[in-house]
C-alpha positions in Angstrom: 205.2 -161.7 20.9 207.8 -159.5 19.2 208.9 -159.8 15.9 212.2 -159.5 14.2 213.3 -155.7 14.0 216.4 -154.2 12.2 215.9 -151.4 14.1 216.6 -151.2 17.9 216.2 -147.3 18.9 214.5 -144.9 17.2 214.1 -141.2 17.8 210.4 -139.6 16.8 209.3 -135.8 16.6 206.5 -133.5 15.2 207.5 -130.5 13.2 205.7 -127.2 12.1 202.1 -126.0 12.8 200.1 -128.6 14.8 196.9 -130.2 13.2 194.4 -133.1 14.5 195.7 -136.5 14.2 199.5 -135.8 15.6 198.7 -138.0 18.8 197.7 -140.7 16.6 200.1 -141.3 14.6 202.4 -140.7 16.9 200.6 -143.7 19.3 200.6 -145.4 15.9 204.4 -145.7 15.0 205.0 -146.1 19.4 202.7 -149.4 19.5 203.4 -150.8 16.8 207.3 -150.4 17.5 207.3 -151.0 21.2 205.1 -153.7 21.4 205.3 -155.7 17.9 208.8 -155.5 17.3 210.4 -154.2 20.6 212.0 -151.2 19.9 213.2 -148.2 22.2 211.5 -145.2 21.5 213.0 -141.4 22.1 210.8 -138.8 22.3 212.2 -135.4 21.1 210.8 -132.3 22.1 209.7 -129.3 19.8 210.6 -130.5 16.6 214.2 -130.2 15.4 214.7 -127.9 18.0 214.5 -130.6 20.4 217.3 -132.6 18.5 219.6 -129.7 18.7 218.7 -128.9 22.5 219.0 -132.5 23.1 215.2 -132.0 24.5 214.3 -135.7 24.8 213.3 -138.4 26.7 212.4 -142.1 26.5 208.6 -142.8 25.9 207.0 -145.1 27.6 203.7 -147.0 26.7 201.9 -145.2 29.9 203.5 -142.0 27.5 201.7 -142.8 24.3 198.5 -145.0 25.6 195.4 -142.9 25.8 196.1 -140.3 23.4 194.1 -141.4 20.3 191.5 -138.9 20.1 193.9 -135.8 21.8 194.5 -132.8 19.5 198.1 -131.1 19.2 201.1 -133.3 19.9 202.7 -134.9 23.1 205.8 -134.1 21.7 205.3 -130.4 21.5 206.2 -128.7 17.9 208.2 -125.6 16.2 209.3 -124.3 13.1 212.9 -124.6 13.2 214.5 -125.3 10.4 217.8 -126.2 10.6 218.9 -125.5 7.1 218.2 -122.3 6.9 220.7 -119.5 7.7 219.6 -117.0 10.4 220.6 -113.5 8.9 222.5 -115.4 6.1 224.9 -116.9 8.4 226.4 -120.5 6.7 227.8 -121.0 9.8 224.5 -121.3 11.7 223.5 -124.0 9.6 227.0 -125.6 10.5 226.3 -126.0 13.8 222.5 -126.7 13.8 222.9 -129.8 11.5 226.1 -130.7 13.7 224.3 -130.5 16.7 221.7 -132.3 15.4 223.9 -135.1 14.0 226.1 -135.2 17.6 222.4 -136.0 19.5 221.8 -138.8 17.0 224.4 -140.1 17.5 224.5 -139.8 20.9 221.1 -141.2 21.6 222.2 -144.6 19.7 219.5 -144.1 17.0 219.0 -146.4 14.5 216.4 -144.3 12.8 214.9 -140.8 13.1 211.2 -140.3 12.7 209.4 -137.2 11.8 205.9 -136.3 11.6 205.4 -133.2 9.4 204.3 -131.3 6.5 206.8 -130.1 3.7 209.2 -128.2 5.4 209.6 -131.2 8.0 210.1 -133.8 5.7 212.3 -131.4 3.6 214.4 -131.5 6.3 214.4 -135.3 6.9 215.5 -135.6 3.7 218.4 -133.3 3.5 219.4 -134.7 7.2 219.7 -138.4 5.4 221.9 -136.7 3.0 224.0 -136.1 6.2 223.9 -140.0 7.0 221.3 -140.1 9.4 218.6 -142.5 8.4 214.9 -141.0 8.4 211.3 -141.8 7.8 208.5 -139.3 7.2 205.3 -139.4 7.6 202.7 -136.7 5.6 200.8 -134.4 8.2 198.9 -131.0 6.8 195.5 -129.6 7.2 196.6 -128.4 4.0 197.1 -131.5 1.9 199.5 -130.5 0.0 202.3 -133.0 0.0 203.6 -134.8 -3.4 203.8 -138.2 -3.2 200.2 -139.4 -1.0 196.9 -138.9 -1.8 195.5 -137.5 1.0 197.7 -135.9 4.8 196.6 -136.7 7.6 194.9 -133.4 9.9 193.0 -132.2 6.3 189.2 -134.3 7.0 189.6 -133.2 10.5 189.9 -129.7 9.1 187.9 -130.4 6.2 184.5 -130.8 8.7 185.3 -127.8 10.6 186.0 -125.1 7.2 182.7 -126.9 6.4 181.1 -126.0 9.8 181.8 -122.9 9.9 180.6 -121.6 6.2 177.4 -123.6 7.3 176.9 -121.3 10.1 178.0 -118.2 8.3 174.9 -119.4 5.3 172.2 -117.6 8.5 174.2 -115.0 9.3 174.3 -113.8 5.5 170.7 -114.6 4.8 169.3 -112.6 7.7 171.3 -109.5 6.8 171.1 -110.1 3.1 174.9 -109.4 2.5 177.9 -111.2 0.9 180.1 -113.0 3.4 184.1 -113.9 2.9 185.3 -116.6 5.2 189.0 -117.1 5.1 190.6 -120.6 5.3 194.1 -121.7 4.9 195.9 -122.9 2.0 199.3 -121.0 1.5 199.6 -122.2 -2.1 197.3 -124.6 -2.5 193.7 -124.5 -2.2 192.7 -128.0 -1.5 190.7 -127.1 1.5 188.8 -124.2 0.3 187.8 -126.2 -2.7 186.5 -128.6 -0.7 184.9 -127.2 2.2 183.2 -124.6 -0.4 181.9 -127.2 -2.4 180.8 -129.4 1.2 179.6 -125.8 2.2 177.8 -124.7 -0.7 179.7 -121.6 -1.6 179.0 -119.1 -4.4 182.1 -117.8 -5.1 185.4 -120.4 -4.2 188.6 -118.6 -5.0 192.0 -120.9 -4.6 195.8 -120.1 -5.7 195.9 -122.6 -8.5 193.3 -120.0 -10.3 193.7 -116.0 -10.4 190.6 -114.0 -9.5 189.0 -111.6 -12.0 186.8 -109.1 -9.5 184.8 -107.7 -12.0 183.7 -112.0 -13.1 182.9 -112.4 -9.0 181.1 -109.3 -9.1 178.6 -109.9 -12.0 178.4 -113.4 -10.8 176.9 -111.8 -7.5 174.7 -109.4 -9.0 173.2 -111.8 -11.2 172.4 -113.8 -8.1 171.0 -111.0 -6.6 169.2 -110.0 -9.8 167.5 -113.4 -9.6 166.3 -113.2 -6.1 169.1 -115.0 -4.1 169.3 -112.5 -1.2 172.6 -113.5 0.1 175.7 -115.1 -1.7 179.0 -116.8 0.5 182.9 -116.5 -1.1 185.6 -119.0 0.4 188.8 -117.9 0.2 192.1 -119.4 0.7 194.8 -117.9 2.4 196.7 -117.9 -1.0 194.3 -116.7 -3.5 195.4 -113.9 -5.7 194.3 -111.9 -8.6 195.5 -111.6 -11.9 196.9 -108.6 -11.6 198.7 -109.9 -8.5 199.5 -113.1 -10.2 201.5 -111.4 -12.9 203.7 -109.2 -10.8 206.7 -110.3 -9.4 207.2 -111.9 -5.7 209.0 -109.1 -4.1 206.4 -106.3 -6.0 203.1 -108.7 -5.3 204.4 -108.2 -1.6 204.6 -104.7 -1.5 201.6 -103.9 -3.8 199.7 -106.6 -0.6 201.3 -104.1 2.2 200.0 -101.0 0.2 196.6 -102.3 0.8 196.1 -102.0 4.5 194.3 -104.9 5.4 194.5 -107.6 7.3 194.2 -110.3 5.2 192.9 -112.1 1.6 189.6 -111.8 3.0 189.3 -108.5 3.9 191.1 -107.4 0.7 188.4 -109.8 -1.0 185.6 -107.9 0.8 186.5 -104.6 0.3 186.9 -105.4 -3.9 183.2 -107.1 -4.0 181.6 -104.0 -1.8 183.8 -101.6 -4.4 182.3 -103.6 -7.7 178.9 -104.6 -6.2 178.1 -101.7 -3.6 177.0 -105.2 -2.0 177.1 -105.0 1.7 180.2 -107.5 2.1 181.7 -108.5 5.4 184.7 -110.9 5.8 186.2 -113.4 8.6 188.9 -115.6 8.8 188.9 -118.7 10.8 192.2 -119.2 11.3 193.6 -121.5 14.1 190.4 -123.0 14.7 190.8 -124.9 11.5 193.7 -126.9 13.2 192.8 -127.0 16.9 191.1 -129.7 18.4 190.4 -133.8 18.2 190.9 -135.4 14.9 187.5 -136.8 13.2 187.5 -140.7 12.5 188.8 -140.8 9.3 191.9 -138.5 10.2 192.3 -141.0 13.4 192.4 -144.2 11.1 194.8 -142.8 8.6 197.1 -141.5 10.9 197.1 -145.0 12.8 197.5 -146.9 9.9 200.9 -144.8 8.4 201.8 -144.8 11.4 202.0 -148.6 12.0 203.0 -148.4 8.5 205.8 -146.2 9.2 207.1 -149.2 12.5 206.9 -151.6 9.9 209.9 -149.6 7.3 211.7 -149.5 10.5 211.7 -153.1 11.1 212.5 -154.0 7.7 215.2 -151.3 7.9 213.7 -149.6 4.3 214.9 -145.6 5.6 214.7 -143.1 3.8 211.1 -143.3 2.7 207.7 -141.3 3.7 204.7 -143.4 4.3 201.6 -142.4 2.0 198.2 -143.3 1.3 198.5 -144.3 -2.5 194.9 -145.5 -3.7 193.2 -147.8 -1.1 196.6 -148.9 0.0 199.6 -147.4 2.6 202.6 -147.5 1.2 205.6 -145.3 0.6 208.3 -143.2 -1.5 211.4 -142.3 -1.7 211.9 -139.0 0.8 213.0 -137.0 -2.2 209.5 -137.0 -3.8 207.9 -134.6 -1.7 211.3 -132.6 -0.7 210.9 -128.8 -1.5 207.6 -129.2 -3.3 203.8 -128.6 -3.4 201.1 -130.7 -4.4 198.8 -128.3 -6.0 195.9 -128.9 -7.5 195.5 -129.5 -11.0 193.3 -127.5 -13.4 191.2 -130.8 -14.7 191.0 -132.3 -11.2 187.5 -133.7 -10.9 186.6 -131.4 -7.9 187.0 -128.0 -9.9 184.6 -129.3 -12.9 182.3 -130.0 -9.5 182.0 -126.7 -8.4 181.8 -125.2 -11.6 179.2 -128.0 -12.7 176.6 -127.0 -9.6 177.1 -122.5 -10.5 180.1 -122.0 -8.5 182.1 -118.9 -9.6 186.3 -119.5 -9.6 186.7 -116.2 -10.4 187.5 -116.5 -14.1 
């Protein structure tokens, strides 16, 4: 039985990095829309990049049944972003957002959907400024995106940062040495917080709080000092120093190419061995923290806003993202999370956590 639906055609895409739980929220918004309220779906291809290409074609249920537990995205993904000028060319933007507009309206949509972190829905939202209507829906490993509580793709990634520093923890203790493991978090460190507290890690060092070396190093030697032979320092992708936090963008970035290494973790490693004469060795786990099927709790979510998501379109309430609010899906306005960062605060609960069980933050 289908129930009454404002919306009659509606376009759907993934955009930026990949994570677990694409496939099912994309099988989410396509059930609930094809076979509660009858809708057409279009599948677009590659992000924006698919609605400038006009790269698309109808789905199907045989298209979105079975895909559940598949990592990356049917629908294929890029980082276009359409708004942005390619060698500061207005024009470019011009005709991006005009092809993009032309395919909508070509395609008969009634709605555009898109699956995505920041950048993505940033996009949806300036599009709707352009009169296309648009609903979100919050997808990061990183969790960083105002307006839910929680992304879908961050347990799934969550379990895996955790994995990994527990199988660093025997590496470290049969050589005795300090071990950095990398994770991501751009400029927020809600993953490296929590996998290094899930983990058990010794040192945790995140963007929302500038490192003091010569703090991580006493904190190490005191651990050595009392006969803990080993110590493990998470690190995300962001973190930063003080030093590094009180220079300017353009002179942090230069001062960061002066170094010579590869990445935070390295850099990380080579200031520990410097201050400790510790033995300090450093890996980043990079894509593996995104590859792969989505745990159970990333599969539920992403069903539910999903379904969530079919239900705005039925009700014709664009302009929204979906979100987990509470114990509850429900949604705001598209301009909450456009051009920001959720970061996290300095009395959240978590960071009293580590420090309360002899975690050093590096200050």
């Amino acid at each position: 039985m289908a129930y009454r639906s404002v919306t009659k055609t509606l376009g759907i895409l993934t955009g930026g990095g990949d994570c677990p739980g694409l496939n099912a929220a994309i099988r989410g918004v396509c059930r609930a829309a094809h076979d509660r309220y009858g809708m057409k779906i279009v599948g677009i291809a590659n992000g924006y990049r698919g609605l400038i290409e006009e790269d698309v074609r109808v789905l199907r249920p045989e298209d979105f049944s079975g895909i559940l537990t598949r990592g990356g995205t049917i629908l294929g993904t890029s980082r276009e972003k359409p708004f942005k000028a390619s060698g500061g060319d207005n024009g470019d933007i011009v005709e991006k957002v005009g092809a993009i507009k032309e395919t909508y309206r070509k395609l008969g949509l009634d709605c555009l959907v898109v699956l995505g972190g920041n950048g993505t829905n940033t996009t949806g939202y300036r599009l709707s400024w352009e009169g296309l209507n648009v609903i979100g829906l919050p997808k990061t490993i990183d969790n960083d995106i105002v307006g839910t509580d929680r992304t879908f793709g961050f347990s799934s990634a969550l379990a895996i940062g955790t994995e990994a520093i527990d199988r660093l923890h025997s590496t470290a203790q049969s050589h005795n040495r300090v071990m950095v493991i990398e994770l991501m978090g751009h400029k927020a460190g809600w993953l490296a917080l929590y996998a290094g507290v899930a983990g058990g890690g010794d040192v945790i060092l995140i963007p929302e709080i500038p490192y003091n070396i010569k703090i991580i190093g006493r904190h190490l030697i005191d651990r050595a000092k009392s006969g803990k032979s080993f110590s493990i320092v998470v690190v995300a992708e962001g973190a930063l120093s003080v030093a590094e936090a009180g220079m300017e963008k353009k002179d942090r970035k230069k001062y960061r190419a002066e170094t010579a290494v590869p990445s935070i973790a390295y850099r990380v490693a080579h200031e520990i061995e410097s201050e400790t004469g510790m033995e300090t060795r450093a890996t980043a786990l990079g894509y593996v923290q995104r590859g792969g099927i989505p745990d159970a709790s990333d599969r539920v979510l992403a069903t539910s806003l999903g379904t969530a998501a079919a239900d705005l379109l039925a009700k014709e309430k664009y302009g929204r993202m979906v979100a987990l609010q509470g114990d509850d899906i429900g949604s705001v306005d598209l301009s909450v999370p456009e051009g920001k960062v959720k970061t996290i605060p300095r009395d959240h609960y978590m960071i009293d956590t580590a420090a309360s069980v002899g975690t050093c933050l590096g200050e």
